[in-house]
C-alpha positions in Angstrom: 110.7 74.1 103.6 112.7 75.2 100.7 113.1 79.3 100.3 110.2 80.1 98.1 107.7 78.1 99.5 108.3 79.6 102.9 107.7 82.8 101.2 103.9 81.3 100.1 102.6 81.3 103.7 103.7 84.6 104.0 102.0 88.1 104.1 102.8 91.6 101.9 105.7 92.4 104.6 108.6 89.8 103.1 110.1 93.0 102.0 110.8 94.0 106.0 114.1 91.8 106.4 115.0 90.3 109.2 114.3 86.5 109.4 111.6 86.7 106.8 111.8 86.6 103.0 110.7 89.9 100.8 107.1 89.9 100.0 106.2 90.8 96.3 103.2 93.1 96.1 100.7 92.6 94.1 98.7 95.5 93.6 94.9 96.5 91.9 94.8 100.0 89.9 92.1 102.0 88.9 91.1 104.4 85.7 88.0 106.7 86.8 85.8 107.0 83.2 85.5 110.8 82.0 82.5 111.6 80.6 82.1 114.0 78.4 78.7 116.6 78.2 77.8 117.8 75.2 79.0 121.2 74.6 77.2 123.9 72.2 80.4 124.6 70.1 82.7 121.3 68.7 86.3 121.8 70.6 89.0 123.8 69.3 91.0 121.3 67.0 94.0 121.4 69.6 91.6 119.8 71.8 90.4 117.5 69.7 94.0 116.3 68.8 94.5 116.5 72.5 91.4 114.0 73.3 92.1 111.4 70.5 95.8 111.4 71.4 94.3 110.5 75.1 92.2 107.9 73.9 95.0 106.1 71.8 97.2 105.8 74.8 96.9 102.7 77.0 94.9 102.3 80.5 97.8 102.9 83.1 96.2 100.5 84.7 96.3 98.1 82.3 100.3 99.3 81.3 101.1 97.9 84.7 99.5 94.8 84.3 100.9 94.3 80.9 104.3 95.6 82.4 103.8 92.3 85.3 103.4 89.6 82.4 106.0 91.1 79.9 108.6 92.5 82.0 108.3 90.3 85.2 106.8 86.9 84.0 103.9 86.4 85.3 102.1 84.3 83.6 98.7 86.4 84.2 97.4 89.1 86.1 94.0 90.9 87.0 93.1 93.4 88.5 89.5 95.0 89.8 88.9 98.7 91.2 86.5 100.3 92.9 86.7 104.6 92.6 84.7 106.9 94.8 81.1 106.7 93.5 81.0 103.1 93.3 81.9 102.8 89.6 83.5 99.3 88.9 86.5 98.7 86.4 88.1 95.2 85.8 91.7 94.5 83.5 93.3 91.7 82.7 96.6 90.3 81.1 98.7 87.3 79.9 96.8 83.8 80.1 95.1 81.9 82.4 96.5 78.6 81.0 100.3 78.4 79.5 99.4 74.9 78.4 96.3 75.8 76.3 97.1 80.1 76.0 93.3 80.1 77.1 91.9 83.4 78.3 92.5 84.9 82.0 89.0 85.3 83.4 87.6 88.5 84.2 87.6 89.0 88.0 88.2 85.2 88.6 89.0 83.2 91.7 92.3 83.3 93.0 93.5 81.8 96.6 94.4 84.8 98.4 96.5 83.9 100.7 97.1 85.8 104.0 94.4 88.1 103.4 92.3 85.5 105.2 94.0 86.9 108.1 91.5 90.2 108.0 89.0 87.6 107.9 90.1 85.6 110.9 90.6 89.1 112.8 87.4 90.4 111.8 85.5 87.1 113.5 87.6 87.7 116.6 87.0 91.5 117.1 83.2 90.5 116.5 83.3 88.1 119.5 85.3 90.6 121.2 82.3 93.5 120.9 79.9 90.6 122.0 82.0 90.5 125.4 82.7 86.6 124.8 86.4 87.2 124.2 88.8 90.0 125.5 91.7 91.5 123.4 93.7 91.6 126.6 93.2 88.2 127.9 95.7 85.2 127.7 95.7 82.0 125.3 95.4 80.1 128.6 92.1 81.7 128.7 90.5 80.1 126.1 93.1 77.4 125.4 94.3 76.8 128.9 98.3 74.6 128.4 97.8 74.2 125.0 100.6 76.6 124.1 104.3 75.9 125.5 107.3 75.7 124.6 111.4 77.0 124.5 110.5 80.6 125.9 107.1 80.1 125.2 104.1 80.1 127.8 100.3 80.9 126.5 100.1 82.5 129.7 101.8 85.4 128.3 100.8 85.7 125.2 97.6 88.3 124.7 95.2 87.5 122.1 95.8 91.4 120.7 99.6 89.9 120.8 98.4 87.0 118.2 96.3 89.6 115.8 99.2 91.9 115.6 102.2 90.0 115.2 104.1 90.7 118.4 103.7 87.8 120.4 107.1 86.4 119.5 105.9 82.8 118.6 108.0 81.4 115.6 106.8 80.7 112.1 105.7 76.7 111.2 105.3 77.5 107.6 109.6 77.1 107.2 109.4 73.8 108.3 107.1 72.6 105.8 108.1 71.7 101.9 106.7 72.3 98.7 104.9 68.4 98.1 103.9 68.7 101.6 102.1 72.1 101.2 100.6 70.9 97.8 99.1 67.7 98.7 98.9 66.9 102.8 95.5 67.7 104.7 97.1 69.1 108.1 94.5 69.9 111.0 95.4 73.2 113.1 96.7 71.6 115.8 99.5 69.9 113.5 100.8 73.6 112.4 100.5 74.6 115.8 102.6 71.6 116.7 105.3 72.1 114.4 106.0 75.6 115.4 106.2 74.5 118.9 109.5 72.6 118.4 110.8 75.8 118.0 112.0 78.4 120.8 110.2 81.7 120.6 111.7 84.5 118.2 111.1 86.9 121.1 109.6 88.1 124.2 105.6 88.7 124.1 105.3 92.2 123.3 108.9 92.8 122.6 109.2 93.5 118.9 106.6 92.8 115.9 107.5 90.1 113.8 105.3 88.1 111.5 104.4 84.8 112.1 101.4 82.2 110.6 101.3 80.4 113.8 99.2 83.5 115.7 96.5 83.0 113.1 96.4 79.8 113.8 95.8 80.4 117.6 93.6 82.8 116.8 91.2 80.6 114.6 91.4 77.7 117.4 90.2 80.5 119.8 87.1 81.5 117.7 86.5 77.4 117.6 86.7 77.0 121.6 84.5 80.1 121.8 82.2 79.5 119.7 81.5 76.2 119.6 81.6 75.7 115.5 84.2 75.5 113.1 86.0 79.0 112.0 84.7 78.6 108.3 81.1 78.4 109.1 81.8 81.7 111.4 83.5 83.4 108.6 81.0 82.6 106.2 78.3 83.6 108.6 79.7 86.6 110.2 81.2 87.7 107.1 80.8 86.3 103.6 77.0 86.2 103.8 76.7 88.9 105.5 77.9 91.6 103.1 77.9 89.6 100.3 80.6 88.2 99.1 79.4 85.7 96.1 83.0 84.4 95.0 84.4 84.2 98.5 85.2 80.7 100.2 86.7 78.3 102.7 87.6 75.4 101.0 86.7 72.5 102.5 89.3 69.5 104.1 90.7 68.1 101.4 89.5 70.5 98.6 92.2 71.0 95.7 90.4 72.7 93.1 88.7 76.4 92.7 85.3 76.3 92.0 84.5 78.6 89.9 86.5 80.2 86.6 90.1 80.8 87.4 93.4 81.8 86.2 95.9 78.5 86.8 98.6 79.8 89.2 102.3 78.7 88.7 105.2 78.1 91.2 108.5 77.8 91.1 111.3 76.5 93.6 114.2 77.4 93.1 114.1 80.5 91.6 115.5 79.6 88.7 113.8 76.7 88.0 110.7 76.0 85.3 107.2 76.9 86.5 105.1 74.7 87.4 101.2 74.3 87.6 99.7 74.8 91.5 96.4 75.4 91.0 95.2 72.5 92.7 96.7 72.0 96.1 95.7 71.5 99.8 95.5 74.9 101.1 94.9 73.3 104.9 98.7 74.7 105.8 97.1 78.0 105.4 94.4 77.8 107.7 93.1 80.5 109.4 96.0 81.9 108.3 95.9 81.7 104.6 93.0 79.7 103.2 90.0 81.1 101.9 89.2 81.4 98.1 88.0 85.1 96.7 88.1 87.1 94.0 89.7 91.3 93.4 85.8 92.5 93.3 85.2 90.5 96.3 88.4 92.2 98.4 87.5 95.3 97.3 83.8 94.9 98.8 85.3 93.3 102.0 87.8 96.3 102.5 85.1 98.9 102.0 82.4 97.4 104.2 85.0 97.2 106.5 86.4 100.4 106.3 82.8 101.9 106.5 81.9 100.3 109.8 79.2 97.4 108.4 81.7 94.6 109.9 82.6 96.0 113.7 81.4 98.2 116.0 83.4 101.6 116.4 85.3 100.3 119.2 86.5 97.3 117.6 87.2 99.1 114.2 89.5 101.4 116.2 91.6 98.8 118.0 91.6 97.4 114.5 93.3 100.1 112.9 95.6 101.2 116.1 98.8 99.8 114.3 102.4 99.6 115.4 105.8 100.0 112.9 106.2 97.2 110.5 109.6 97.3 109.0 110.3 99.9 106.1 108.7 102.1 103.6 105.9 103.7 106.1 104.2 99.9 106.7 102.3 99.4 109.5 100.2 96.6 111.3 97.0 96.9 113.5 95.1 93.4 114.2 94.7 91.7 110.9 94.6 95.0 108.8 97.7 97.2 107.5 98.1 100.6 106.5 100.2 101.9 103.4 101.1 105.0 102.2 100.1 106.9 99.1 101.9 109.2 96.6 98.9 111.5 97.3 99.1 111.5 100.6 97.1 109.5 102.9 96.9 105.5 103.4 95.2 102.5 102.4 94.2 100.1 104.2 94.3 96.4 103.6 96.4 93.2 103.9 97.5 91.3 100.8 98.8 87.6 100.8 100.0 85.0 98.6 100.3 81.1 98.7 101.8 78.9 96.0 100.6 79.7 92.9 99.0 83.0 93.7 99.6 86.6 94.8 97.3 89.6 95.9 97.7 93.0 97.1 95.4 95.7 97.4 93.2 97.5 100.0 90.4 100.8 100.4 90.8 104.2 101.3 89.0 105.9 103.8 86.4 107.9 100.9 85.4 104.5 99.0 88.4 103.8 96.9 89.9 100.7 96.7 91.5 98.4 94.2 93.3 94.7 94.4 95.2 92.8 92.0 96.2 88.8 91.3 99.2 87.3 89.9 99.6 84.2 89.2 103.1 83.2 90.1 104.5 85.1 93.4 107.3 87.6 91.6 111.1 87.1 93.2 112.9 90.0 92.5 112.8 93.5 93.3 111.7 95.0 90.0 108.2 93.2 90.3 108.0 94.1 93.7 108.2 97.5 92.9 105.5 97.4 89.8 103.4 95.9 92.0 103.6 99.0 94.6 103.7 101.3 91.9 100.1 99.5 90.4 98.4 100.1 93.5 99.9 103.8 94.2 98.2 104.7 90.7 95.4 102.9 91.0 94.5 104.7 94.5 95.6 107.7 93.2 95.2 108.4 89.7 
């Protein structure tokens, strides 16, 4: 798999070195509306100037979106957040279309990547609380020789190992090109099969270090546990359950997004012309990368999460007991990872991107939360950084 496709299975973290590529964030912001009580004097005319000079300035939110599309390329992006009382805002910028310049839709679908990875994590820690799978058990437990290979034995490997990264199983998503990504159905045991060619990055437990291929173990798990595919337990256990009315699996073989969508655009090389991805095969992404959602949608996942309406306490706390993740203050718990603010504090979230498509985003402990979509996954440093910066002021402006 050529460089920046290897980068489209990937998580937020591409920007931690090592073997993996630098991840661009995309990030959601958030303007809180003032409003203003009628007062029994007008304002002194300082104020006044003061107010309408406000008003004439641009949304900072929607700055850094329009910063993304005219300073960084992307052909669109959109953003949705979420303050403390509730209060939804939505932005957008560019155009969903560079064929026809047609508008980007408000909120609309995007693939989102790794964030499916919360998902997947979420399912498991459920099963986990109902005492039908345990956090410190083996693969072999549930899939008893499935996984071995060159310093590789399932026997090892912990099922907390898979959901946080440090089970030392190598990536499958490198091996894998850009036309085979985009148009070949692959079944989970195929992914799982390519990365087994390949000798282990590391020792279970030894180090954290990002890898697809634990996702994919995880979801075969949930399947052997429960009996039922991993997308009709997501959508029970999760998208029905709090909601989530633009959030989807696609099913094998499903190219297109259902409903109004910005197109998403790769490019591989680098340099090279974009090109339209908005229909492809997103089976390499699995339980690792698949589902279909929208900003409002994250948002709503992250906060139900956050507040306790998706896993017990227990579970919620293993959840959120994280480990170092490379630079900048990242860190990883099982399926959920914690950032820090300007302000102070954290968010907590994921992010993701696949061909075509990049989010990044997450909630804060009190009810904010924000994400953002763009529609091309940004290559350089300078977008990498807008993209922090977006979410930094969204969460704390």
């Amino acid at each position: 798999m050529r460089a920046q496709t290897r980068q489209c299975l990937r998580s937020s973290t591409r920007q931690q070195g090592g073997r993996r590529r630098r991840a661009v964030s995309a990030a959601a912001a958030v303007t809180i509306g003032v409003m203003t009580l009628g007062a029994l004097a007008p304002p002194a005319a300082s104020d006044s100037a003061a107010s309408a000079a406000a008003a004439a300035r641009p949304d900072a939110i929607q700055q850094a979106l329009n910063t993304l599309v005219r300073d960084d390329g992307m052909p669109a992006a959109l953003a949705s957040v979420q303050d403390r009382n509730g209060r939804i805002h939505t932005y957008t910028s560019g155009v969903g279309d560079l064929t026809t310049g047609s508008k980007v839709p408000r909120d609309g679908q995007v693939r989102i990547g790794s964030n499916t990875k919360a998902f997947t994590a979420v399912v498991v820690l459920q099963l986990v609380g109902e005492g039908k799978i345990g956090l410190d058990a083996t693969v072999d437990t549930y899939l008893p020789g499935l996984v071995r290979g060159k310093g590789i034995d399932g026997r090892r490997i912990t099922v907390r190992q898979l959901l946080q990264h440090t089970s030392g199983l190598p990536e499958y998503g490198i091996h894998v090109d850009d036309d085979e990504i985009r148009n070949r159905y692959f079944e989970p045991r195929e992914l799982l099969d390519i990365a087994l060619r390949y000798k282990a990055d590391a020792a279970p437990g030894a180090t954290w270090g990002y890898s697809n291929t634990n996702y994919v173990l995880a979801g075969l798990i949930v399947q052997k546990v429960t009996g039922r595919p991993l997308a009709e337990e997501m959508d029970r256990r999760i998208i029905k359950r709090i909601g989530l009315r633009h959030t989807y699996f696609p099913a094998p073989g499903e190219m297109t997004i259902r409903e109004p969508h910005p197109h998403g655009y790769h490019r591989n090389p680098a340099n090279t012309p974009l090109r339209d991805f908005t229909e492809m095969d997103p089976s390499a992404g699995w339980a690792a990368g698949q589902l279909i959602s929208t900003n409002s949608d994250l948002n709503r996942f992250f906060t139900a999460l956050l507040a306790g309406r998706l896993l017990p306490a227990a579970q919620l706390a293993e959840m959120r007991t994280t480990v170092p993740a490379g630079t900048s203050g990242l860190r990883y718990g099982l399926g959920l990872m914690s950032r820090p603010l300007s302000c102070g504090g954290v968010y907590w979230g994921h992010g993701g991107d696949i061909a075509g498509y990049e989010t990044r985003g997450g909630a804060t402990d009190d009810g904010r939360a924000a994400n953002v979509a763009v529609t091309n996954i940004p290559t350089d440093e300078a977008a990498t950084q807008h993209v922090k910066d977006a979410v930094d002021r969204a969460l704390c402006g």
